[in-house]
MMTF fields as JSON, N, C-alpha, C and O atoms, coordinates in Angstrom:
{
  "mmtfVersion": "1.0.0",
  "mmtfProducer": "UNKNOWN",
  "numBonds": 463,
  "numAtoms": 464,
  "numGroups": 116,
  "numChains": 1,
  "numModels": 1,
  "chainsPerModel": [1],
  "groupsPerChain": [116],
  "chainIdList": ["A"],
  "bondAtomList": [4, 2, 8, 6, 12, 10, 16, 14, 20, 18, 24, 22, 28, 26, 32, 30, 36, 34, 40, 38, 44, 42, 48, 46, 52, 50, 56, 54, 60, 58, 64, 62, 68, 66, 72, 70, 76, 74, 80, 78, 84, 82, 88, 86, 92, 90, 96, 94, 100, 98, 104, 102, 108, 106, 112, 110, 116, 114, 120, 118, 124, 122, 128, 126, 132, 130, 136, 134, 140, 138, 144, 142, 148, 146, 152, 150, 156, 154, 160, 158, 164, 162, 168, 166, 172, 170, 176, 174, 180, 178, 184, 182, 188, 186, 192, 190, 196, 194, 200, 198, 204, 202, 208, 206, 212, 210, 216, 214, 220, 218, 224, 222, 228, 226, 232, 230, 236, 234, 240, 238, 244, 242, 248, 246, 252, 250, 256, 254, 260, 258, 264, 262, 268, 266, 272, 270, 276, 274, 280, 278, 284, 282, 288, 286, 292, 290, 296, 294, 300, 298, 304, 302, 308, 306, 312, 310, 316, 314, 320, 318, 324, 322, 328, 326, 332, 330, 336, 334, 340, 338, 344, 342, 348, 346, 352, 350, 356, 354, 360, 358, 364, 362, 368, 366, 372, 370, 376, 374, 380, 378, 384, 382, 388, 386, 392, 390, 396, 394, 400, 398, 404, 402, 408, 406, 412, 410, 416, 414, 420, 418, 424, 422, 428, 426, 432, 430, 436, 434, 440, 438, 444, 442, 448, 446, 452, 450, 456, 454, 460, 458],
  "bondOrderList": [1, 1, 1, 1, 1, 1, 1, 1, 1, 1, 1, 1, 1, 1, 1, 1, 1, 1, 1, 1, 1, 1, 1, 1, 1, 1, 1, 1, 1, 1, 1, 1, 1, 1, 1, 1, 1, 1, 1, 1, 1, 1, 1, 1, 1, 1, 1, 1, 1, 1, 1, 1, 1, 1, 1, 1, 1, 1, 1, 1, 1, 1, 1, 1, 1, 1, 1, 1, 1, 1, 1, 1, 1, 1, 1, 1, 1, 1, 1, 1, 1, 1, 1, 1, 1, 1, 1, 1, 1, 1, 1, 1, 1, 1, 1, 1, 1, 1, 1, 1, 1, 1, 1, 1, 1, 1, 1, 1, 1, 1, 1, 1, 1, 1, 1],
  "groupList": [{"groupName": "UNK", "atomNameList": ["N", "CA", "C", "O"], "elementList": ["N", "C", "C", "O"], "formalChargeList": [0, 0, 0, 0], "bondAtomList": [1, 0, 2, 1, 3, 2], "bondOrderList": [1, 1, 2], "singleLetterCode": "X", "chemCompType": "L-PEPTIDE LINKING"}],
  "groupTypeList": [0, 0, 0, 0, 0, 0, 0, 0, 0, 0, 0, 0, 0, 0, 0, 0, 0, 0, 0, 0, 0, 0, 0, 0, 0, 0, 0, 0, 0, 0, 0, 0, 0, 0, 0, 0, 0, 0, 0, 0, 0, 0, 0, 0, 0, 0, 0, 0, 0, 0, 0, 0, 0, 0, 0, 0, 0, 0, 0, 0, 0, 0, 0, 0, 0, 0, 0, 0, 0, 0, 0, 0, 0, 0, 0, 0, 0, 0, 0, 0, 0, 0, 0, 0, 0, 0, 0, 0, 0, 0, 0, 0, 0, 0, 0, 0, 0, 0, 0, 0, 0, 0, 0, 0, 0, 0, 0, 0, 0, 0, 0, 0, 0, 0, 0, 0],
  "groupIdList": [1, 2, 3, 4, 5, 6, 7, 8, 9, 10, 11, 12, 13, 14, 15, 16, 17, 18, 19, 20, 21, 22, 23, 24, 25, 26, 27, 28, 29, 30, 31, 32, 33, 34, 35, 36, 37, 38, 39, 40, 41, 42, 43, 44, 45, 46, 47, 48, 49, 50, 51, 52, 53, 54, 55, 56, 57, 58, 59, 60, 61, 62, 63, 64, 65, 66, 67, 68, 69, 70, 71, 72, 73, 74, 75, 76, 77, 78, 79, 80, 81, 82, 83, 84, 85, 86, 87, 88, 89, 90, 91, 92, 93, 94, 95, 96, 97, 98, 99, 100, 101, 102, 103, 104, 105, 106, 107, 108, 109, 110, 111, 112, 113, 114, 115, 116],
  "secStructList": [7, 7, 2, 2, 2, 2, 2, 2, 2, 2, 2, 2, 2, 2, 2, 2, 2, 2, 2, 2, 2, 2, 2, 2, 2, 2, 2, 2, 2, 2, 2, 7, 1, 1, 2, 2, 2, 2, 2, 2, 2, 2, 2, 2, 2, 2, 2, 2, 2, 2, 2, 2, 2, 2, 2, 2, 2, 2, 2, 6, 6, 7, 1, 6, 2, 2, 2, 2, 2, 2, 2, 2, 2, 2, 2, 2, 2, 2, 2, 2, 2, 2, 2, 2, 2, 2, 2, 2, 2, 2, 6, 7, 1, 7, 6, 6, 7, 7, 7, 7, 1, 1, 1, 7, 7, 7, 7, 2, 2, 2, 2, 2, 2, 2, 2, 7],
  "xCoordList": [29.244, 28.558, 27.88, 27.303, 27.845, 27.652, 25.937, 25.553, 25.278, 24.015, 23.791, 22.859, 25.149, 25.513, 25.7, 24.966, 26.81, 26.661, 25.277, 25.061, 24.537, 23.17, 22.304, 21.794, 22.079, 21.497, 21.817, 21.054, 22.938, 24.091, 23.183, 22.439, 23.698, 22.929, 22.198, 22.077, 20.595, 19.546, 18.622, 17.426, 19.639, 19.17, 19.772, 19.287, 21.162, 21.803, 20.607, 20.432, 20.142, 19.439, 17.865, 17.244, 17.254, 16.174, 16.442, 15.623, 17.601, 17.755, 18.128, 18.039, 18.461, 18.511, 17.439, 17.18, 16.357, 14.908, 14.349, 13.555, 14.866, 13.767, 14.191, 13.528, 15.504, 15.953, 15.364, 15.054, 15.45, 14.964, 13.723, 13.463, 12.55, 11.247, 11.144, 9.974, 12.089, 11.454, 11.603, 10.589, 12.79, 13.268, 12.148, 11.754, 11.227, 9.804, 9.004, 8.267, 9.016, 8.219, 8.656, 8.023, 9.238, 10.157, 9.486, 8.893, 9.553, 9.001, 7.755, 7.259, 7.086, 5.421, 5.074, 4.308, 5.437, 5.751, 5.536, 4.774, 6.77, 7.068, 5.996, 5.405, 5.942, 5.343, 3.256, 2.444, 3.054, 1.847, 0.674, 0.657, -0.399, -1.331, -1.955, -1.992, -2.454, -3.275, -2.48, -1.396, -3.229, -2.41, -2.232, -1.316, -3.621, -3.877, -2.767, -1.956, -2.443, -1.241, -0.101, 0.725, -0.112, 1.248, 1.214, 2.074, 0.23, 0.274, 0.457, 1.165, -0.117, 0.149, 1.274, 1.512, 2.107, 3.575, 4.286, 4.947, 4.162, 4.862, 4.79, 5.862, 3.427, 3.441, 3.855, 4.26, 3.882, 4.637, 5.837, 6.346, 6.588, 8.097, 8.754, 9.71, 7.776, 8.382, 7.717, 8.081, 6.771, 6.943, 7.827, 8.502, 8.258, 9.414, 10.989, 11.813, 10.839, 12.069, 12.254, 13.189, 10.853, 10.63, 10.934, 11.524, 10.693, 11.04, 12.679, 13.388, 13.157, 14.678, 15.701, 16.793, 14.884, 15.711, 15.418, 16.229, 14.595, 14.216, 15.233, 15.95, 15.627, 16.109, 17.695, 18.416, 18.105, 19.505, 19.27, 20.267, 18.196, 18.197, 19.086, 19.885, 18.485, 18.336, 20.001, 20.673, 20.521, 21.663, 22.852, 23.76, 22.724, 23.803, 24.156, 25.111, 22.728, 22.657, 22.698, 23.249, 22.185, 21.452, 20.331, 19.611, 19.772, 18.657, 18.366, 17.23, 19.027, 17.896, 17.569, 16.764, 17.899, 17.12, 15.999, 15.156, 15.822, 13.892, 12.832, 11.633, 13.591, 13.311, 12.918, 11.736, 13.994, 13.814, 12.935, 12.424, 12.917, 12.016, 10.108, 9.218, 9.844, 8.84, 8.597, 7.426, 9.319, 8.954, 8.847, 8.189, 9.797, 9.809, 8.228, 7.775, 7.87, 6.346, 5.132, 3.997, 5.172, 4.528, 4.243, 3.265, 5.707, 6.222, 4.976, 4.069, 5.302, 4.93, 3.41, 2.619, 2.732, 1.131, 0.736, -0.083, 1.472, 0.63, 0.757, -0.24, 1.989, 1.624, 0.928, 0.619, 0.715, 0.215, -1.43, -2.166, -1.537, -3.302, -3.151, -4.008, -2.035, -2.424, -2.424, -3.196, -1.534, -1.566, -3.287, -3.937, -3.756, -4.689, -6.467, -7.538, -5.825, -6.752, -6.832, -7.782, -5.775, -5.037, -5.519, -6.196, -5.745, -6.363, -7.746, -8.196, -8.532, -9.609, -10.418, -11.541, -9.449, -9.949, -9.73, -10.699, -8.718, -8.661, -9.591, -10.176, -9.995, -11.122, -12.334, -13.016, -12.689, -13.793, -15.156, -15.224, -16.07, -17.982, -17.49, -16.665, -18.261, -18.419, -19.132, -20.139, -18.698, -19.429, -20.695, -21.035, -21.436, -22.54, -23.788, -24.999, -22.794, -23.407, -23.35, -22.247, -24.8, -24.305, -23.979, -24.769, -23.232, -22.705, -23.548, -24.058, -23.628, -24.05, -23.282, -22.554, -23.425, -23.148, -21.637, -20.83, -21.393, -19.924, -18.956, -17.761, -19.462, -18.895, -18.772, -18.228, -19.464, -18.791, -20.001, -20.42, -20.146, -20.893, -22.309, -22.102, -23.497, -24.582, -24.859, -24.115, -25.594, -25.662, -26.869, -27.93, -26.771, -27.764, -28.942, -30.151, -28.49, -29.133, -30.329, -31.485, -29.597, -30.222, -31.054, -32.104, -31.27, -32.222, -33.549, -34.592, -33.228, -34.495, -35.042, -35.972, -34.702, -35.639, -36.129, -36.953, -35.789, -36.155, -37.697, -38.762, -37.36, -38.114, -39.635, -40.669, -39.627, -40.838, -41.32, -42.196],
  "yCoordList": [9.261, 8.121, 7.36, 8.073, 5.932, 5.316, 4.891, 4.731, 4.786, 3.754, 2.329, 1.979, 1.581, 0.471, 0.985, 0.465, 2.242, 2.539, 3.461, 3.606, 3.954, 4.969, 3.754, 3.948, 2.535, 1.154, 0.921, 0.948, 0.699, 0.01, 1.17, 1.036, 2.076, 3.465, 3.206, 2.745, 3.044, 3.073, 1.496, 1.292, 0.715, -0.308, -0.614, -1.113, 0.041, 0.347, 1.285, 1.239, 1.863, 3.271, 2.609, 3.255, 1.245, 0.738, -0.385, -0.527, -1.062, -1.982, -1.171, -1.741, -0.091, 1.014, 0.981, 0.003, 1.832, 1.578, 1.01, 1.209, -0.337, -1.205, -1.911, -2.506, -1.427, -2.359, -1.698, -2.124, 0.098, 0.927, 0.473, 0.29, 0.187, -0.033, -1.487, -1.85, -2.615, -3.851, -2.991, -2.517, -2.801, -2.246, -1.437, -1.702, -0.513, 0.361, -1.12, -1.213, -1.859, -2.936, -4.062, -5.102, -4.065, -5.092, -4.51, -5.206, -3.23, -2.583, -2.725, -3.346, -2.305, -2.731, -3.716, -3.73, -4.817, -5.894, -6.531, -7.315, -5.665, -6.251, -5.175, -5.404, -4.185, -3.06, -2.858, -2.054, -3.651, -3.029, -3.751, -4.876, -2.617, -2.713, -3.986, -4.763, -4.584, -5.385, -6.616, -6.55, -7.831, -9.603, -8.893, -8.951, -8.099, -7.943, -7.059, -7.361, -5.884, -5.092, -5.83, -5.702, -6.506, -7.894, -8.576, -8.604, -9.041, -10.05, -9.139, -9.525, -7.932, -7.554, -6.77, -6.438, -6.454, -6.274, -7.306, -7.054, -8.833, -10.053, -9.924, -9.741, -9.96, -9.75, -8.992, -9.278, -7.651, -6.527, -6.859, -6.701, -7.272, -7.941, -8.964, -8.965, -9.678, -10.691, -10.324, -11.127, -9.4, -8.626, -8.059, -8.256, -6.967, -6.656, -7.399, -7.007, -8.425, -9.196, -9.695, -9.645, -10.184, -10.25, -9.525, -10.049, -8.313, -7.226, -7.121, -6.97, -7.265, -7.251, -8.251, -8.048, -9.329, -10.733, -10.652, -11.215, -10.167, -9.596, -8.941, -9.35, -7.628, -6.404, -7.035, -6.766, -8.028, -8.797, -9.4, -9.425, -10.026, -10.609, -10.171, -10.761, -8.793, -8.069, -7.375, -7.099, -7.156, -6.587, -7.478, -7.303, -8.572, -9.67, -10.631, -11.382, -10.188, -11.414, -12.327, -13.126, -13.003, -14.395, -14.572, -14.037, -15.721, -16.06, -17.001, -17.019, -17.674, -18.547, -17.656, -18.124, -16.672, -15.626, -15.423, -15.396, -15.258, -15.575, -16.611, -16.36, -18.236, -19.192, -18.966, -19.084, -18.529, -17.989, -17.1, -17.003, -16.471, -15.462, -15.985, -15.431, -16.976, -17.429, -18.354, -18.524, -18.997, -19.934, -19.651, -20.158, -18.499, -17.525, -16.725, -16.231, -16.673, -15.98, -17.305, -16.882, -18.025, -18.975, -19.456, -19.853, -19.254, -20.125, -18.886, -19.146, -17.347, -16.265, -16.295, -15.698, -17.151, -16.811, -18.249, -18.067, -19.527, -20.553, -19.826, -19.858, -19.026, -18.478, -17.916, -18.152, -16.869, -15.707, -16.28, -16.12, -16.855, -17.988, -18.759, -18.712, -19.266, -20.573, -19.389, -19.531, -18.126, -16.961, -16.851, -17.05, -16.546, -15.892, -16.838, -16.474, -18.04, -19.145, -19.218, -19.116, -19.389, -19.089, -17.984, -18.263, -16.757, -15.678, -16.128, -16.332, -16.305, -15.994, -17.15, -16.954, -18.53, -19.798, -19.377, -19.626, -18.712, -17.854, -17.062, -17.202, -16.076, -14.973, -14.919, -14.042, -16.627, -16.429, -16.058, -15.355, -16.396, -15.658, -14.102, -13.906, -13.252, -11.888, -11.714, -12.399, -10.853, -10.697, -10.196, -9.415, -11.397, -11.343, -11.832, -11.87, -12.278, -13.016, -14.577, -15.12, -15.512, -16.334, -17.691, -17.726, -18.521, -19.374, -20.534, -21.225, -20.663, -21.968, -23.379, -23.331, -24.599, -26.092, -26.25, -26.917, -25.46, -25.886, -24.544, -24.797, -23.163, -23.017, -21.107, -20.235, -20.941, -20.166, -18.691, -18.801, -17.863, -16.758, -16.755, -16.899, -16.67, -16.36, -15.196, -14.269, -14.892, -14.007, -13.402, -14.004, -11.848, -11.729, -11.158, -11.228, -10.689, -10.487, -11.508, -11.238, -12.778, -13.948, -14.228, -14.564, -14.308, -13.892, -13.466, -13.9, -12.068, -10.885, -11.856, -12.516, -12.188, -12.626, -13.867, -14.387, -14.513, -16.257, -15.598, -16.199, -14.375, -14.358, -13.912, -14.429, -13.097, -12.524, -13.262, -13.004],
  "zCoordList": [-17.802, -17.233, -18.375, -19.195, -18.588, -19.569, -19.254, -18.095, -20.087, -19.378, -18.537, -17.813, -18.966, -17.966, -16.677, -15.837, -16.084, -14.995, -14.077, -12.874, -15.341, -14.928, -14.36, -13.256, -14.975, -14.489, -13.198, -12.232, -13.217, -11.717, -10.468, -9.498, -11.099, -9.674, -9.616, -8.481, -10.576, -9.946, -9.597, -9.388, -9.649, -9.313, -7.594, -6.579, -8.005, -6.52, -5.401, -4.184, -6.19, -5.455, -4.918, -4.074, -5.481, -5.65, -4.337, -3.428, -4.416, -3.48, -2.075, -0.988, -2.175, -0.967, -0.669, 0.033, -0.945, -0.851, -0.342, 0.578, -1.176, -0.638, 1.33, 2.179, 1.256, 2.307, 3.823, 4.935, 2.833, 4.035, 4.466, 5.655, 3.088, 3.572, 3.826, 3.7, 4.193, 4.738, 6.079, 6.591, 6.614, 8.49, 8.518, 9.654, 8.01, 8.517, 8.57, 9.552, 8.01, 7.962, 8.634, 8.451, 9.084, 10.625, 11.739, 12.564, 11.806, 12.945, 12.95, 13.89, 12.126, 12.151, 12.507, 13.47, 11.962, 12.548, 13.923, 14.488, 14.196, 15.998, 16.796, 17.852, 16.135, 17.338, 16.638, 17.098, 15.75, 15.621, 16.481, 16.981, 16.481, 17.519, 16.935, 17.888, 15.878, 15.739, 15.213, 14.634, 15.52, 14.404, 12.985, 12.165, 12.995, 10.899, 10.844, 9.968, 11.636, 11.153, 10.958, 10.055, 11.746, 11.703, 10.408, 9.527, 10.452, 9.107, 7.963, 7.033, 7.919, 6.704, 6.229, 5.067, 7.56, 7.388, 6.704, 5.696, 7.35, 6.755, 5.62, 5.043, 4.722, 3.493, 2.824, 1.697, 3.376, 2.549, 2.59, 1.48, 3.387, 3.741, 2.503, 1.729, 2.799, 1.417, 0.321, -0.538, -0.267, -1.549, -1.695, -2.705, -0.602, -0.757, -1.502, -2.328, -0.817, -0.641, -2.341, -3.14, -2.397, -3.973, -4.88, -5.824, -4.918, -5.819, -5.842, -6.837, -4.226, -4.213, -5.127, -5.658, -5.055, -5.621, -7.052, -7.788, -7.495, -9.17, -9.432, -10.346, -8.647, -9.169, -9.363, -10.324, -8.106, -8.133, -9.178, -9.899, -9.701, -10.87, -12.273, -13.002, -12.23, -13.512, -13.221, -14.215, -11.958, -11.899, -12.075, -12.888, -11.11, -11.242, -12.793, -12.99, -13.979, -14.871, -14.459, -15.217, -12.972, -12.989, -12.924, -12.082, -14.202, -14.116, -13.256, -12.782, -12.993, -11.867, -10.831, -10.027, -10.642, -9.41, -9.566, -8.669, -10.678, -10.973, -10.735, -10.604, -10.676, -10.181, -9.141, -8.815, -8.278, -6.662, -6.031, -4.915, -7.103, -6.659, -6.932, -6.287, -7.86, -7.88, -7.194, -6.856, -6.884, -5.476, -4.245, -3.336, -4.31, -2.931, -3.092, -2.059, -3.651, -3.952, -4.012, -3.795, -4.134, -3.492, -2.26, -1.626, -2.087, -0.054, 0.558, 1.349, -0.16, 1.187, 0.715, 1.444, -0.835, -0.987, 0.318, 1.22, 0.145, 1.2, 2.437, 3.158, 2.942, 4.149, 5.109, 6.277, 4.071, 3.887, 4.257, 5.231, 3.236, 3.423, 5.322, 6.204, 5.367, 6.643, 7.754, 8.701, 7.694, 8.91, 8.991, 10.017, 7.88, 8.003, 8.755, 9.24, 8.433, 8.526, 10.036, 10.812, 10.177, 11.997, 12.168, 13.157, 11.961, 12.516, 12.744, 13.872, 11.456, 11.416, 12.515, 12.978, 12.832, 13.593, 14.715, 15.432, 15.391, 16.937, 17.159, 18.233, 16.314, 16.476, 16.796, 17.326, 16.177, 16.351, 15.847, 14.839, 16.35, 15.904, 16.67, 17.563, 16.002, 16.387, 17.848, 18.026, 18.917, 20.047, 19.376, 18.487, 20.619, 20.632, 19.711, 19.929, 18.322, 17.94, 17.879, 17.814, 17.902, 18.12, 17.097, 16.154, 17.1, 16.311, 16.152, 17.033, 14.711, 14.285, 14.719, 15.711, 14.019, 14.804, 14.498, 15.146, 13.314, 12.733, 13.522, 13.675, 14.006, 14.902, 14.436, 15.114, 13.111, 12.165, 13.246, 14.398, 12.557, 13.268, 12.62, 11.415, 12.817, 12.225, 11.284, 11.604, 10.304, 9.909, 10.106, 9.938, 10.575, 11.358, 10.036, 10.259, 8.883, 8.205, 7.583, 7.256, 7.549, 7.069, 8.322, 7.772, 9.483, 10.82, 10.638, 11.127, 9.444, 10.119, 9.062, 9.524, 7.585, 6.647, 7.055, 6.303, 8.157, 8.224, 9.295, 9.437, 9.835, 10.94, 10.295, 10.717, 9.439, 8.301, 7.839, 7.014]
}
């Protein structure tokens, strides 16, 4: 076995891997109890995917796959941000506490000292 083919295997053996762990991470996905478990499957998903399109990088000798892969890592950081913005604007002030004018939650710590 030459080192060109010891490469081929374990890059073969890496994109195995990884494909296994997006499908654990598809499932999380669809089946987890919380948005945040969700969202943070997505993200692991397209890191994933990232690492995959690198490794094609380095296997196929094309470079513009790296292009791809950095823009593709951008697309999933604005996402990744607007999911979360969307979470955090559905969610809400914390029960029971109550919200200031712009809508955000009070802090109850900043409370006890205004009250002293």
């Amino acid at each position: 076995m030459t080192i060109d083919q010891a490469y081929t295997l374990m890059y073969s053996a890496a994109l195995t891997a990884l494909a296994v762990l997006i499908g654990i991470m598809l499932i999380r996905s669809i089946r987890g109890p919380q948005l945040t478990d969700r969202l943070l499957a997505v993200n692991m998903i397209c890191t994933m995917v990232i690492a995959a399109i690198l490794i094609l990088c380095v296997l196929l000798e094309e470079q513009y796959l790296a292009d791809v892969a950095l823009i593709y890592a951008l697309i999933s950081f604005v996402s990744v941000i607007l999911f979360a913005s969307v979470y955090i604007r559905r969610k809400g002030p914390a029960a029971g506490q109550p919200a200031d004018k712009a809508g955000h939650a009070a802090d109850p710590a900043a409370e006890k000292k205004e009250d002293r």
